[in-house]
mmCIF file of the N, C-alpha and C atoms, coordinates in Angstrom:
data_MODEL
# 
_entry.id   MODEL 
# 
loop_
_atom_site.group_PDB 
_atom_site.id 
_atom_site.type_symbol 
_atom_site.label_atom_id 
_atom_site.label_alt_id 
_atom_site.label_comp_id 
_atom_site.label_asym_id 
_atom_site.label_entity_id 
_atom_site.label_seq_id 
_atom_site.pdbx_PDB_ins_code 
_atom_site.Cartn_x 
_atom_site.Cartn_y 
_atom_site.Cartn_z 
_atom_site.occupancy 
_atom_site.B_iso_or_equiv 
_atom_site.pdbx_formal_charge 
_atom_site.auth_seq_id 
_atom_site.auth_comp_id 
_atom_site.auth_asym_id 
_atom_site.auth_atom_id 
_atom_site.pdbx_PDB_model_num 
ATOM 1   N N  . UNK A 1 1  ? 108.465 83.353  105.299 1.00 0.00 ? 1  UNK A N  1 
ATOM 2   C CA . UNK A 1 1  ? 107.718 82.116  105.159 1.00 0.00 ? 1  UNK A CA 1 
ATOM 3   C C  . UNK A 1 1  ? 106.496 82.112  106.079 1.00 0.00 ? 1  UNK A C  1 
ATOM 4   N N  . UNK A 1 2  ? 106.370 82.755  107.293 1.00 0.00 ? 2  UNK A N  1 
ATOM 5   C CA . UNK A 1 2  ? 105.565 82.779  108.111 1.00 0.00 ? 2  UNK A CA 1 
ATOM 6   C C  . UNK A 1 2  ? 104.226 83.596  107.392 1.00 0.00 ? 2  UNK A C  1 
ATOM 7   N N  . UNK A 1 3  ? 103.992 84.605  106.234 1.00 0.00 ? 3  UNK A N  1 
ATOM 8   C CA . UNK A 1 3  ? 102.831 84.855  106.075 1.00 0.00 ? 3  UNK A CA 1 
ATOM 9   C C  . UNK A 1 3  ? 102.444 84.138  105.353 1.00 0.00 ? 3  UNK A C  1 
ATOM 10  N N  . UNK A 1 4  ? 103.491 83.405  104.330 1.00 0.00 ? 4  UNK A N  1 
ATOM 11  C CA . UNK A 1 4  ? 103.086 82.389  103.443 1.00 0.00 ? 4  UNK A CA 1 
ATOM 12  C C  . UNK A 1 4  ? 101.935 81.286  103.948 1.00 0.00 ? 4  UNK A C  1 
ATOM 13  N N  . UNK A 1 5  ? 102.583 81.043  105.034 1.00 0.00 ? 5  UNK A N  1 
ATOM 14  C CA . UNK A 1 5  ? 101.981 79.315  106.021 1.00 0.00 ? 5  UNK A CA 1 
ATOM 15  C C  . UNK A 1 5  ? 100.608 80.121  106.107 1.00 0.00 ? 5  UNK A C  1 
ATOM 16  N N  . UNK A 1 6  ? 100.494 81.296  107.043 1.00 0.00 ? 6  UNK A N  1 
ATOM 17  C CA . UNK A 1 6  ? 99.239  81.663  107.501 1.00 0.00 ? 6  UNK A CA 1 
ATOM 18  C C  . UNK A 1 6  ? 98.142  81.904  106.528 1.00 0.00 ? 6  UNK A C  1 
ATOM 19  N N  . UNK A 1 7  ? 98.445  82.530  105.266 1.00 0.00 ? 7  UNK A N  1 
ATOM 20  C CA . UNK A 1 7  ? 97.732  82.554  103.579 1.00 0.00 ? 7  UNK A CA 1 
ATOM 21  C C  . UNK A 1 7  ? 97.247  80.679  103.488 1.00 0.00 ? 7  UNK A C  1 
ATOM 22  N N  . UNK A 1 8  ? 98.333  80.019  103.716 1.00 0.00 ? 8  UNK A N  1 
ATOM 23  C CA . UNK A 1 8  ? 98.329  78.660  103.250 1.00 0.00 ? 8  UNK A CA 1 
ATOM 24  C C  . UNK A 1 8  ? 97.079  77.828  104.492 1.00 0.00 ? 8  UNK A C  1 
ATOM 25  N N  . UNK A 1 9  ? 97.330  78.020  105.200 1.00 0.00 ? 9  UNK A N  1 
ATOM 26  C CA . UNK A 1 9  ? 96.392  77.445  106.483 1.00 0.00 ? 9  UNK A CA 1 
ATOM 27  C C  . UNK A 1 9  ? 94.952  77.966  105.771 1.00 0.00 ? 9  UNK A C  1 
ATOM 28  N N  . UNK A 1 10 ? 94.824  79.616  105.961 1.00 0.00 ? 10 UNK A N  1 
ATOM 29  C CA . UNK A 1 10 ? 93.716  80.076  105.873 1.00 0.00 ? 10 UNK A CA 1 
ATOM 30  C C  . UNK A 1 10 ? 92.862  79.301  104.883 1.00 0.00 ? 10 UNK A C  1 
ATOM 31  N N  . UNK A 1 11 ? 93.645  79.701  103.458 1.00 0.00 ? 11 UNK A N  1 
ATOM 32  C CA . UNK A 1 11 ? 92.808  78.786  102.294 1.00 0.00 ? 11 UNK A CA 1 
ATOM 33  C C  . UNK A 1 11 ? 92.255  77.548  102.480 1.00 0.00 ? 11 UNK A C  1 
ATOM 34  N N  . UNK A 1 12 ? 93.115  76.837  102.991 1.00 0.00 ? 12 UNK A N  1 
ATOM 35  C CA . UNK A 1 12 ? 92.883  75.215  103.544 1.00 0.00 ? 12 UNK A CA 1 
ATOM 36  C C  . UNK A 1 12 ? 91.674  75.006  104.378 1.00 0.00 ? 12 UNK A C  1 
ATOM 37  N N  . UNK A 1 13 ? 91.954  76.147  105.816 1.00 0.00 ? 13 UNK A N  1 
ATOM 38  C CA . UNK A 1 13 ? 90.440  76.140  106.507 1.00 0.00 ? 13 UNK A CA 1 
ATOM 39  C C  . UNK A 1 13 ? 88.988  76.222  105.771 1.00 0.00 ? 13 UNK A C  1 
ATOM 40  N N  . UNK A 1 14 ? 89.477  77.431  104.853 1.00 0.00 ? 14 UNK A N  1 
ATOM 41  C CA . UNK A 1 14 ? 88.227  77.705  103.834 1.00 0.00 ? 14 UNK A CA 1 
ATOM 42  C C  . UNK A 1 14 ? 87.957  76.483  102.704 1.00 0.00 ? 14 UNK A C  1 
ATOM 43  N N  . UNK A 1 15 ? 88.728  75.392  102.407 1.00 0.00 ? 15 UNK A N  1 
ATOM 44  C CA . UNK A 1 15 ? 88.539  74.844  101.432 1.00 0.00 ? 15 UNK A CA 1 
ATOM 45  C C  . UNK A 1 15 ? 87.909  73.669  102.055 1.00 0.00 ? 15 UNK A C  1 
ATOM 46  N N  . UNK A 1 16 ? 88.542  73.152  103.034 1.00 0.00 ? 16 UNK A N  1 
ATOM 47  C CA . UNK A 1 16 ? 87.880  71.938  104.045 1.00 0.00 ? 16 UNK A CA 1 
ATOM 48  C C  . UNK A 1 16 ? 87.019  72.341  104.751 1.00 0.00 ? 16 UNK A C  1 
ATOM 49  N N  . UNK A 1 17 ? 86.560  73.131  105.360 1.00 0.00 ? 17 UNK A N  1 
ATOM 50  C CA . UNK A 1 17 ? 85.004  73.232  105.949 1.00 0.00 ? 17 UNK A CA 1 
ATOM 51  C C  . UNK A 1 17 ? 84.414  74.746  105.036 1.00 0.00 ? 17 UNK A C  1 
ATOM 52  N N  . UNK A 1 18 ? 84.672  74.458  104.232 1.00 0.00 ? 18 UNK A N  1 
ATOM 53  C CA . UNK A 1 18 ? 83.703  74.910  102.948 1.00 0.00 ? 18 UNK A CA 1 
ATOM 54  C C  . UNK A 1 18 ? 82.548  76.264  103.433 1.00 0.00 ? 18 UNK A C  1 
ATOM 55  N N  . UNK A 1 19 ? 83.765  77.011  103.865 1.00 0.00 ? 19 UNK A N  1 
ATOM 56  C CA . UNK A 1 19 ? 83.251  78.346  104.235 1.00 0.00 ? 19 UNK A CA 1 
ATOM 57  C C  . UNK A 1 19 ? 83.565  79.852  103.745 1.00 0.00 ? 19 UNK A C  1 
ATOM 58  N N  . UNK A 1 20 ? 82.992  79.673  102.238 1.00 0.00 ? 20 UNK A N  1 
ATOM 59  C CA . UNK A 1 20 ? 83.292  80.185  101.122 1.00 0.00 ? 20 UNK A CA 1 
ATOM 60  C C  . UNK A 1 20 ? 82.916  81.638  101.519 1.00 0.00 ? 20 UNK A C  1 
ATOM 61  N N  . UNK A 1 21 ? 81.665  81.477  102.398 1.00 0.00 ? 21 UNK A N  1 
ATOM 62  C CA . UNK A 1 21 ? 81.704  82.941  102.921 1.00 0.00 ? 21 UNK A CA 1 
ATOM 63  C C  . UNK A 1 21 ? 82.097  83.540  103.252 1.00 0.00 ? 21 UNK A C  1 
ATOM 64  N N  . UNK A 1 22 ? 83.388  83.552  104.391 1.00 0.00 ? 22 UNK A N  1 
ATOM 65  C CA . UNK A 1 22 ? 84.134  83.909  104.449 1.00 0.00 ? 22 UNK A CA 1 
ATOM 66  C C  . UNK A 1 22 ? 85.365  84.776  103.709 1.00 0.00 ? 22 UNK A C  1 
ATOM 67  N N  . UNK A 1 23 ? 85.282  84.322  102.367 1.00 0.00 ? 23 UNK A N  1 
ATOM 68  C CA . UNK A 1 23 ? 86.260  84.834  101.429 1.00 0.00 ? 23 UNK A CA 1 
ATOM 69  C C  . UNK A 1 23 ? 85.939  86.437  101.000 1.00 0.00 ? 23 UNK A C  1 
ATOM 70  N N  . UNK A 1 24 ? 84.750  86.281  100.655 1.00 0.00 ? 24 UNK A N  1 
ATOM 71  C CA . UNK A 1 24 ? 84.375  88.207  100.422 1.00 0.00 ? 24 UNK A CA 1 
ATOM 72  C C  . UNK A 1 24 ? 84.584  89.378  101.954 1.00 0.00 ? 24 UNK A C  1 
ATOM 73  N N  . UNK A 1 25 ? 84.203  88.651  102.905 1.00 0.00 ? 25 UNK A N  1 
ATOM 74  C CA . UNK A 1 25 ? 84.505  89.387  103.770 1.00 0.00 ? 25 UNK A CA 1 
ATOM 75  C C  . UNK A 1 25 ? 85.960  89.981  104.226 1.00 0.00 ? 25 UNK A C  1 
ATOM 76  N N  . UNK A 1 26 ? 87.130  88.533  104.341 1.00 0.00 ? 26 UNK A N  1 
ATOM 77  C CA . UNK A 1 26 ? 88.408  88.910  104.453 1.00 0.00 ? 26 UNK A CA 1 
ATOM 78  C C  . UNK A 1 26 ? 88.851  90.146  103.214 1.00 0.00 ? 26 UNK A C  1 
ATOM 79  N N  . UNK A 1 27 ? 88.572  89.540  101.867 1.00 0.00 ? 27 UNK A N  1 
ATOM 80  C CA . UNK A 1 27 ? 88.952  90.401  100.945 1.00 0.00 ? 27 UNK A CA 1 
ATOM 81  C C  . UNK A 1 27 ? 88.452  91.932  101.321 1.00 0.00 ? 27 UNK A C  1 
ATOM 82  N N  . UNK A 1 28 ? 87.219  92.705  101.762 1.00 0.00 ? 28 UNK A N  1 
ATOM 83  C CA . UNK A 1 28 ? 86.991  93.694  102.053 1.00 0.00 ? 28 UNK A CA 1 
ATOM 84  C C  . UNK A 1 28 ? 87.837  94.291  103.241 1.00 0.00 ? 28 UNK A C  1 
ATOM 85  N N  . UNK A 1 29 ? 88.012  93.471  104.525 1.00 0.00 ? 29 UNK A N  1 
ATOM 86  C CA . UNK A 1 29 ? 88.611  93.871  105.608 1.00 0.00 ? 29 UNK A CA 1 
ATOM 87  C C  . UNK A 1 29 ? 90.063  94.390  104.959 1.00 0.00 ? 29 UNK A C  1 
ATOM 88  N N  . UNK A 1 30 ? 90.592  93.594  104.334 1.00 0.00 ? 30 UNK A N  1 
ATOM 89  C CA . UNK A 1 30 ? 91.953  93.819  103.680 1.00 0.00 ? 30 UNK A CA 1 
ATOM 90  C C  . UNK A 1 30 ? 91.971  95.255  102.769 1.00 0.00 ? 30 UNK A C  1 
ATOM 91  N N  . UNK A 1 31 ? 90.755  95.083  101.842 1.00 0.00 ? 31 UNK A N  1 
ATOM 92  C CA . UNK A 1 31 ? 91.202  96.509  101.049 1.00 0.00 ? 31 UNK A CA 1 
ATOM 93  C C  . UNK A 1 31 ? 90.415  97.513  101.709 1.00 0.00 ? 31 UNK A C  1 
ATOM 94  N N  . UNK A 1 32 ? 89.753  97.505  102.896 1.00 0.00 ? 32 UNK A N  1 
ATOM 95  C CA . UNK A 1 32 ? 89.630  98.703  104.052 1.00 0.00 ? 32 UNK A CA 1 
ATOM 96  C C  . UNK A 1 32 ? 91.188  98.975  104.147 1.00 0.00 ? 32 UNK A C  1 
ATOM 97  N N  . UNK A 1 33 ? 91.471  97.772  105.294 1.00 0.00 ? 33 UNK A N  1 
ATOM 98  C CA . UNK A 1 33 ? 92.664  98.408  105.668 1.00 0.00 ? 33 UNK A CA 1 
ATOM 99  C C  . UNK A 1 33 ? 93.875  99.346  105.047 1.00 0.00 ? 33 UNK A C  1 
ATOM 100 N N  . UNK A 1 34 ? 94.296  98.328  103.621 1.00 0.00 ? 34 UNK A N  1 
ATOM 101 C CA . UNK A 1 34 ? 95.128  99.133  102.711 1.00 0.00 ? 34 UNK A CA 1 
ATOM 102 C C  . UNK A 1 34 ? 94.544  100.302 102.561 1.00 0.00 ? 34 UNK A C  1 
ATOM 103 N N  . UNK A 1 35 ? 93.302  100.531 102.192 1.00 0.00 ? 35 UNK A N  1 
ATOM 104 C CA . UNK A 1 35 ? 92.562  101.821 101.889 1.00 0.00 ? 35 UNK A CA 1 
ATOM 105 C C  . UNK A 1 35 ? 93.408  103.259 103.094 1.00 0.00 ? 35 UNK A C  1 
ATOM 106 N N  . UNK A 1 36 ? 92.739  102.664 104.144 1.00 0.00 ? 36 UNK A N  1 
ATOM 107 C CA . UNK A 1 36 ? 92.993  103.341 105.980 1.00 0.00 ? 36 UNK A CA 1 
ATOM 108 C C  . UNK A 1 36 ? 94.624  103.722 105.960 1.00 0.00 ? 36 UNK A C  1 
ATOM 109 N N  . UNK A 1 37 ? 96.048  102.791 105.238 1.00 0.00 ? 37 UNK A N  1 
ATOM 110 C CA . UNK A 1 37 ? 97.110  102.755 105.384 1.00 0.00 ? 37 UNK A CA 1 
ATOM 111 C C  . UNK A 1 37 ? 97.190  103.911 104.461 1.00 0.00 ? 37 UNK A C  1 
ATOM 112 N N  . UNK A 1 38 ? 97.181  103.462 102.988 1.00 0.00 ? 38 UNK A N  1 
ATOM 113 C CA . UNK A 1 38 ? 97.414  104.439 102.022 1.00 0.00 ? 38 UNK A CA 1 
ATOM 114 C C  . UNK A 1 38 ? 97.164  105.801 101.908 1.00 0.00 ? 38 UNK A C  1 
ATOM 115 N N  . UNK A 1 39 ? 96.135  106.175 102.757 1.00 0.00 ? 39 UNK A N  1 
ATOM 116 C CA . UNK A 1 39 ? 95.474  107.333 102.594 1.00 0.00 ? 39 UNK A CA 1 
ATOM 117 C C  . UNK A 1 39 ? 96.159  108.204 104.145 1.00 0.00 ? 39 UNK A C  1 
ATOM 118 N N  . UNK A 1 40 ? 96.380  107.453 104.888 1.00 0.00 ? 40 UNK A N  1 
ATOM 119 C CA . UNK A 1 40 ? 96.578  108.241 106.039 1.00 0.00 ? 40 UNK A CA 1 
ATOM 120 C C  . UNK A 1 40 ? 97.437  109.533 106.232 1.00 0.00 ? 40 UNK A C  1 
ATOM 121 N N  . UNK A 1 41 ? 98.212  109.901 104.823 1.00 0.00 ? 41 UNK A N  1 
ATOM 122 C CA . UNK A 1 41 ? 99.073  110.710 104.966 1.00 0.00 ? 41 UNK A CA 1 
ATOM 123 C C  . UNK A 1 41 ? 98.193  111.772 104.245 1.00 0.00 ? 41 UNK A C  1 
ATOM 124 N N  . UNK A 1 42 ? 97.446  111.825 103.166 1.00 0.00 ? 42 UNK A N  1 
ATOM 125 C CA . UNK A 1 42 ? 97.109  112.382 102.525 1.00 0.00 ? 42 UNK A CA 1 
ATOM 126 C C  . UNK A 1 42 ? 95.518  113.365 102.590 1.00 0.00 ? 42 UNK A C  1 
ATOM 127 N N  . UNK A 1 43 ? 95.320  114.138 101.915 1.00 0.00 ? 43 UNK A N  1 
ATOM 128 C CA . UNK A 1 43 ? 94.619  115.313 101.582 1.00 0.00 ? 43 UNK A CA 1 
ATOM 129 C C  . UNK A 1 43 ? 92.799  114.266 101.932 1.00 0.00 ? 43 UNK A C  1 
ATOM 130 N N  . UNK A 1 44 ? 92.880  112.967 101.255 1.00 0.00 ? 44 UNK A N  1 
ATOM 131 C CA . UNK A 1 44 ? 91.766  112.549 101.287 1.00 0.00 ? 44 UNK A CA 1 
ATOM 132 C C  . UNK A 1 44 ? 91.340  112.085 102.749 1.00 0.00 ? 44 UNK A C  1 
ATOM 133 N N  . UNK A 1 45 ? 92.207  112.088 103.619 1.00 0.00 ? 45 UNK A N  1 
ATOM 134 C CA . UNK A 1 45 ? 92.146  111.036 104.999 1.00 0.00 ? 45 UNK A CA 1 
ATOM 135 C C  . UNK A 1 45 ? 90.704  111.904 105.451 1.00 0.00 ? 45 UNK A C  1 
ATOM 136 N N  . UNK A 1 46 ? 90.637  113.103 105.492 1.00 0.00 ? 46 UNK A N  1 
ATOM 137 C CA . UNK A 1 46 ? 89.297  113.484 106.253 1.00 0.00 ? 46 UNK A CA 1 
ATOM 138 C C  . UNK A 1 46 ? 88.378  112.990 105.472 1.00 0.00 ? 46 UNK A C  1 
ATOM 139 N N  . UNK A 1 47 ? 87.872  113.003 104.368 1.00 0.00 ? 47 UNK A N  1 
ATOM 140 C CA . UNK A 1 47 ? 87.079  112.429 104.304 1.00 0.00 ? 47 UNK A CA 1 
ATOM 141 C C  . UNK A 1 47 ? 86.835  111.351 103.819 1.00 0.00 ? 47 UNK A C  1 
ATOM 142 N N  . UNK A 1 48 ? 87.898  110.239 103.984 1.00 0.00 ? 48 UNK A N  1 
ATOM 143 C CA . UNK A 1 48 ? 87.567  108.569 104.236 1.00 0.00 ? 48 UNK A CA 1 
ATOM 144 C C  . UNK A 1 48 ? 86.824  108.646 105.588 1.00 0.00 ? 48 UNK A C  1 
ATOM 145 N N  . UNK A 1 49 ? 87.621  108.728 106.887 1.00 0.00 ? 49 UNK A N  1 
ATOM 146 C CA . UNK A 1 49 ? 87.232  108.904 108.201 1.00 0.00 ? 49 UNK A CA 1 
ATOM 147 C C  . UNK A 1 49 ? 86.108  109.134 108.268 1.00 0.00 ? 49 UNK A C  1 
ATOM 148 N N  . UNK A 1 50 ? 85.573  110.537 107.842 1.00 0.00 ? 50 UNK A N  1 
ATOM 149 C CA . UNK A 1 50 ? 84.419  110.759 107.917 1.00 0.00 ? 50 UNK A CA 1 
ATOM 150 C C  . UNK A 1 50 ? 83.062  109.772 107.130 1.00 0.00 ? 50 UNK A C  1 
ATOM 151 N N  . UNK A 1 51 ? 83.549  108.290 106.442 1.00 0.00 ? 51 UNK A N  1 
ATOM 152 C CA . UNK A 1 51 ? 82.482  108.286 105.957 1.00 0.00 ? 51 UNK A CA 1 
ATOM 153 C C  . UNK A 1 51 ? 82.228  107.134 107.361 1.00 0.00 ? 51 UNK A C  1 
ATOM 154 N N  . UNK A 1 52 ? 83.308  106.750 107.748 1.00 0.00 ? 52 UNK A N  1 
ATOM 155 C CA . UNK A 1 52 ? 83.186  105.496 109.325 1.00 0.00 ? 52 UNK A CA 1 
ATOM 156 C C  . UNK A 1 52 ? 82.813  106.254 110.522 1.00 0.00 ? 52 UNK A C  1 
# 
């Protein structure tokens, strides 16, 4: 329930002070990261790394 609330807060912050900008950025940070997770075992990791 606890990531639920924090998803649930977040949206709320973004919906009441209407800081829509925000939304493309989280979404990128997120599919970096998954990107950074998924790959870390694999053949491609050198050159993700290498493009940061």
């Amino acid at each position: 329930m606890g990531k639920l609330s924090i998803l649930s807060e977040l949206w709320q912050f973004l919906k009441v002070r209407k800081k829509w900008w925000l939304g493309p950025i989280i979404i990128f940070l997120l599919l970096l990261g998954l990107l950074i997770v998924f790959t870390e075992g694999s053949a491609l990791a050198p050159f993700i790394y290498a493009l940061f």
